[in-house]
C-alpha positions as CSV (number, residue, x, y, z in Angstrom):
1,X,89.0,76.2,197.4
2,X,88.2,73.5,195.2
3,X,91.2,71.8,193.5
4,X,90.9,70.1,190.1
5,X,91.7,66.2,190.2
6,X,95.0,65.3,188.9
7,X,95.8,62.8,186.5
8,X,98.3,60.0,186.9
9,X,100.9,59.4,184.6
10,X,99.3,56.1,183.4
11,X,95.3,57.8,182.6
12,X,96.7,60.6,180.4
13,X,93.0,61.1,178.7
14,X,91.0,60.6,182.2
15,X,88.2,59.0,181.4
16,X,85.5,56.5,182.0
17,X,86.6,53.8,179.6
18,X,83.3,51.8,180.0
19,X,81.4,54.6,179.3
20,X,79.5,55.1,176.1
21,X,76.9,56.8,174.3
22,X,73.5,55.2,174.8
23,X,74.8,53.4,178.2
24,X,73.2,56.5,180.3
25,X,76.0,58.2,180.7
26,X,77.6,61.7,179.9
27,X,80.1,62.2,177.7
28,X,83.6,62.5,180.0
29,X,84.7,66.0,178.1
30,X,87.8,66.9,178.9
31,X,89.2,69.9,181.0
32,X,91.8,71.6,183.3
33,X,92.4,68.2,184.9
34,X,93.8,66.5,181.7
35,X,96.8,69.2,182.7
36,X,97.0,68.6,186.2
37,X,99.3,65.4,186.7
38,X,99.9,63.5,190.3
39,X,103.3,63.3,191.5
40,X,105.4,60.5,190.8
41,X,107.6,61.6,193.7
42,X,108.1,64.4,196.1
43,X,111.3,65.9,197.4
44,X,111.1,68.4,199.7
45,X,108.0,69.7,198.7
46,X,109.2,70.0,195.0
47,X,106.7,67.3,193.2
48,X,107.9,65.6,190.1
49,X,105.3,64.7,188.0
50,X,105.0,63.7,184.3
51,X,105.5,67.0,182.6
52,X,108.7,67.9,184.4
53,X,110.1,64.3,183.0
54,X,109.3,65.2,179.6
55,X,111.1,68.4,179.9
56,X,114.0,66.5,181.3
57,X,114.0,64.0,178.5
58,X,113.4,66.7,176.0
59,X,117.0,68.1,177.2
60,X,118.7,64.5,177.0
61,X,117.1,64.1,173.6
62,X,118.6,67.4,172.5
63,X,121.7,67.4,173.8
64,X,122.3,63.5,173.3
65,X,121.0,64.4,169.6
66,X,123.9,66.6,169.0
67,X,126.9,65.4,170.7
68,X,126.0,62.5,168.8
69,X,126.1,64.3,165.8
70,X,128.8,66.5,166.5
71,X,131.2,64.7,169.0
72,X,133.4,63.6,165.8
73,X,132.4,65.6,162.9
74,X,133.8,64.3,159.5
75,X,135.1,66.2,156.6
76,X,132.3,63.8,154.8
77,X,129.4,63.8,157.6
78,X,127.5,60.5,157.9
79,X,123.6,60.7,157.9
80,X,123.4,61.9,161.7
81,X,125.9,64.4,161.1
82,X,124.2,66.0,157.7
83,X,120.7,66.0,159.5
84,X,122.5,67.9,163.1
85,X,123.9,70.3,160.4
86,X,120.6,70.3,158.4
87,X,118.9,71.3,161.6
88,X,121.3,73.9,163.0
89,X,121.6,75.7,159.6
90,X,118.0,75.7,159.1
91,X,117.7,78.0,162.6
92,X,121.2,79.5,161.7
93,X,120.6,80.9,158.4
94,X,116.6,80.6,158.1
95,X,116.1,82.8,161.4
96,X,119.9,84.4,162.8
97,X,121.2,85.4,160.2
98,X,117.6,86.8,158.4
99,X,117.3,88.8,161.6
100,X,120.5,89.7,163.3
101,X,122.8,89.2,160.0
102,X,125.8,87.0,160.1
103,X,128.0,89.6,162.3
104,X,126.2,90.3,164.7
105,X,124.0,87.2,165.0
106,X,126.8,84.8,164.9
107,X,127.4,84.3,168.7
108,X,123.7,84.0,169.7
109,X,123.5,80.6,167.1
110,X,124.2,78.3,169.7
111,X,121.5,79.8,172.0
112,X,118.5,80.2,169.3
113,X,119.5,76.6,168.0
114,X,119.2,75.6,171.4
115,X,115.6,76.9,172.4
116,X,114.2,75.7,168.9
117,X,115.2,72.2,169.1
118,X,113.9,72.2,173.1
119,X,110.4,73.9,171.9
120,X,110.1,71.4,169.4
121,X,110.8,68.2,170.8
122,X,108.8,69.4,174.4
123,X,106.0,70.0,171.7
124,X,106.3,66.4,169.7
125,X,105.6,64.8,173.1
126,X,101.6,65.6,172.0
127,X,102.1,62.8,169.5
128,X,104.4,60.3,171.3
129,X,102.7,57.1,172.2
130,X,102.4,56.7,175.9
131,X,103.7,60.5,176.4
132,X,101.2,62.3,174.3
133,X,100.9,65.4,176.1
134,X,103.4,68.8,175.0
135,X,104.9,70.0,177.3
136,X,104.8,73.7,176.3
137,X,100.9,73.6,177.5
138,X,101.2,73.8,180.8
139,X,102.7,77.8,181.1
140,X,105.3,77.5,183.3
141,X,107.4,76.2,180.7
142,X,106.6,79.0,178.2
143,X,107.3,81.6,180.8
144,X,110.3,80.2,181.5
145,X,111.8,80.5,178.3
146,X,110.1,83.9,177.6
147,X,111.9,85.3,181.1
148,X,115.3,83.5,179.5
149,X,114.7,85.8,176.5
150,X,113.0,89.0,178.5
151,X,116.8,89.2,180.8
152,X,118.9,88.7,177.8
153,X,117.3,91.2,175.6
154,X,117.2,93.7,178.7
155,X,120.6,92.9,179.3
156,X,121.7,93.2,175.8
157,X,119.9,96.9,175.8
158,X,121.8,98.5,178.4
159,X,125.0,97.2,177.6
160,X,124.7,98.6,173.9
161,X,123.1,101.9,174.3
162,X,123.8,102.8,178.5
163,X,120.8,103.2,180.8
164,X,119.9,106.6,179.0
165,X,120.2,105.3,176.0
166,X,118.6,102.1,177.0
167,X,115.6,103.8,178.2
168,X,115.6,105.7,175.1
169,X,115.7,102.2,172.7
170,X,112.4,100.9,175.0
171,X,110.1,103.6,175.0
172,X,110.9,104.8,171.4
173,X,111.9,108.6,172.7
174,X,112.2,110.7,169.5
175,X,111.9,114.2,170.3
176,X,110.4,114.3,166.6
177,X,107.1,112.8,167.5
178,X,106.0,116.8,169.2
179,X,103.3,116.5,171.4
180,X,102.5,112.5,171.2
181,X,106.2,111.6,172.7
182,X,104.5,111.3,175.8
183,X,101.7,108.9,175.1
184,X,104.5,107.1,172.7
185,X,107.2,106.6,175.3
186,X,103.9,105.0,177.7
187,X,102.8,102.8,175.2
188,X,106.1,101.5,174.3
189,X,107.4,100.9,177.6
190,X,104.7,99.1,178.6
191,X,104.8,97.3,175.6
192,X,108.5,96.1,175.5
193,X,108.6,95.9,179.4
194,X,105.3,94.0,179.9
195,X,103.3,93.1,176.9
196,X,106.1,91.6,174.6
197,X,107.5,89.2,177.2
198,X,103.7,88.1,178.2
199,X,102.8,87.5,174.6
200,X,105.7,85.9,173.9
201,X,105.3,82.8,176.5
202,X,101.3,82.7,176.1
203,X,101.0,82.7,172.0
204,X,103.0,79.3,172.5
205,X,101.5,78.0,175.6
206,X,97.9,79.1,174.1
207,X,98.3,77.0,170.6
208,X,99.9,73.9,172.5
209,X,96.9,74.1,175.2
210,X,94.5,74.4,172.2
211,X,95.4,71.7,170.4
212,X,96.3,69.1,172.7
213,X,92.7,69.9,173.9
214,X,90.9,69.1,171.0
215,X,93.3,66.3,171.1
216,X,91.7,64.7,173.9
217,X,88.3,65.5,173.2
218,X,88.2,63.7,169.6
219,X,90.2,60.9,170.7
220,X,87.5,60.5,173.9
221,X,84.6,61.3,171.7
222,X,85.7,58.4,169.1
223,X,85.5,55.5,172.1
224,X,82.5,57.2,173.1
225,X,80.7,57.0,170.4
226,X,81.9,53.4,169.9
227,X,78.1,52.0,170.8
228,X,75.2,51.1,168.2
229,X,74.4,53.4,165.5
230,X,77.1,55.7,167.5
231,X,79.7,53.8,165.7
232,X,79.4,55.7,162.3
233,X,80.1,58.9,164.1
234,X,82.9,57.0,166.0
235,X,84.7,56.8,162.7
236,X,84.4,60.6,161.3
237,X,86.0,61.4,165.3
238,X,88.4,58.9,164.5
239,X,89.3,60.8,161.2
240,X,89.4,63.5,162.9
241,X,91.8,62.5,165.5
242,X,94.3,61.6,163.0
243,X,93.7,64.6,160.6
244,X,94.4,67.3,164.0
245,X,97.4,64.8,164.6
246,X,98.9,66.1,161.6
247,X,98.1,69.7,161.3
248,X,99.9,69.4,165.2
249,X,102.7,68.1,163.7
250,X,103.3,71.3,161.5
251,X,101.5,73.7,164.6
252,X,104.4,72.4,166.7
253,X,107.3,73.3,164.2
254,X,105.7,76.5,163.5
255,X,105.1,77.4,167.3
256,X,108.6,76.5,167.9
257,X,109.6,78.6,165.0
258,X,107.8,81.6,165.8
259,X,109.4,81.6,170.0
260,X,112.8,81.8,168.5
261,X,112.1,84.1,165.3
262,X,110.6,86.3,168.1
263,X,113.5,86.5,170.4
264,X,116.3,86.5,167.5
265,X,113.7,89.6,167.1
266,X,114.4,91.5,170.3
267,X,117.8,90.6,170.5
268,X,117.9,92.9,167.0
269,X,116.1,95.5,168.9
270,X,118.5,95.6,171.7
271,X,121.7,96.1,169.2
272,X,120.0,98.4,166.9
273,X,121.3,101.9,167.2
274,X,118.8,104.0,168.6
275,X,118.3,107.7,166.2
């Protein structure tokens, strides 16, 4: 099988940088390698390459962020202290509490604060000087974090209702529904057990792949471009570049949003009481 060239960690965009239009070459459009990074190091077989040291720094940043913030909280919190509070009442009251309500949703705070700030900050790698790639696109990461949700919310299920009744809160059994039960308890098994968990890790992976993507491809197409009359169009790619680098900035929150507004969602479906 043919295997897709990786990239180092120094040649994020992968490309010929002495290649331009009019110089008789094609344009270097990006692809499935700008994904695919070389190993810095290998242990054991396990290869640590750039995206797994994001993720790692994305941790330290979170978790640095608010022992920082919280380590010595004051009755009259300095600026670090009202922007960690800022942040972990925005997910708090903005998403918890909206879904769950403030009994119930309480104790799962710490872990939906926790997922959003990690989303988020694995996503604002995309616009990080010598970073620049989110973390988020390459699926194991998504999937990851889905599966973190999938066993909660399965756990969570058959605590609260039994295995009956847990069956029962999945497939949507309502003895009501006459003749369609059957077709409705297929649909909705398949749907909680399989199709929920699966959309829930590609929607993010999908719109962070997506726009890292076209990403690379304007900021390639600008130096390509960057030859004789070429030049003009150089400048609209250059627009461009930093036009899609602020709609990413507001894609990332939202992404990061939507993960966590999703699982605080299932989580509601496992406590609800089933009728």
């Amino acid at each position: 099988m043919l295997k897709e060239p990786g990239v180092s960690s120094d040649q994020m965009l992968a490309f010929e940088v002495d290649c331009h239009i009019f110089d008789g070459c094609g344009f270097p459009a990006p692809g499935l390698h700008s994904f695919i990074f070389e190993p810095m190091f290998t242990i054991g077989g396990f290869e640590f390459n750039k995206p797994i040291l994001l993720a790692l720094l994305s941790t330290v940043v979170v978790v640095g962020f608010f022992w920082a913030a919280f380590n010595k909280p004051k009755l009259v919190p300095g600026k670090l202290q009202m922007v960690g509070e800022a942040g972990y009442d925005f997910v708090r009251r903005g998403i918890v509490y909206e879904t769950l309500g403030k009994r119930d949703g309480e104790k799962f705070v710490p872990f939906m604060v926790a997922l959003f700030f990690f989303i988020w900050i694995m996503n604002l790698w995309s616009i990080v000087p010598l970073a620049q790639f989110p973390v988020t696109s390459i699926i194991a990461f998504p999937a990851g974090m889905a599966l973190l949700v999938y066993v909660t919310w399965m756990y969570l299920t058959f605590r609260k209702h039994g295995f009956g009744g847990g069956l029962k809160n999945l497939t949507g059994y309502d003895k009501s529904l006459g003749a369609v039960l059957p077709l409705v308890v297929v649909i909705e098994f398949f749907s909680n057990t399989l199709v929920r968990p699966f959309t829930h890790a590609v929607r993010l992976f999908a719109n962070m792949f997506a726009g890292h993507l076209l990403l690379v491809m304007f900021t390639i197409a600008a130096w390509y471009l960057l030859n004789g009359i070429g030049i003009a169009y150089a400048g609209v790619s250059f627009v461009m570049v930093i036009v899609l680098t602020a709609f990413e900035l507001f894609i990332q929150a939202v992404q990061a949003y939507v993960f966590v507004l999703l699982a605080a969602n299932y989580v509601q479906g496992a406590l609800a009481e089933h009728h």
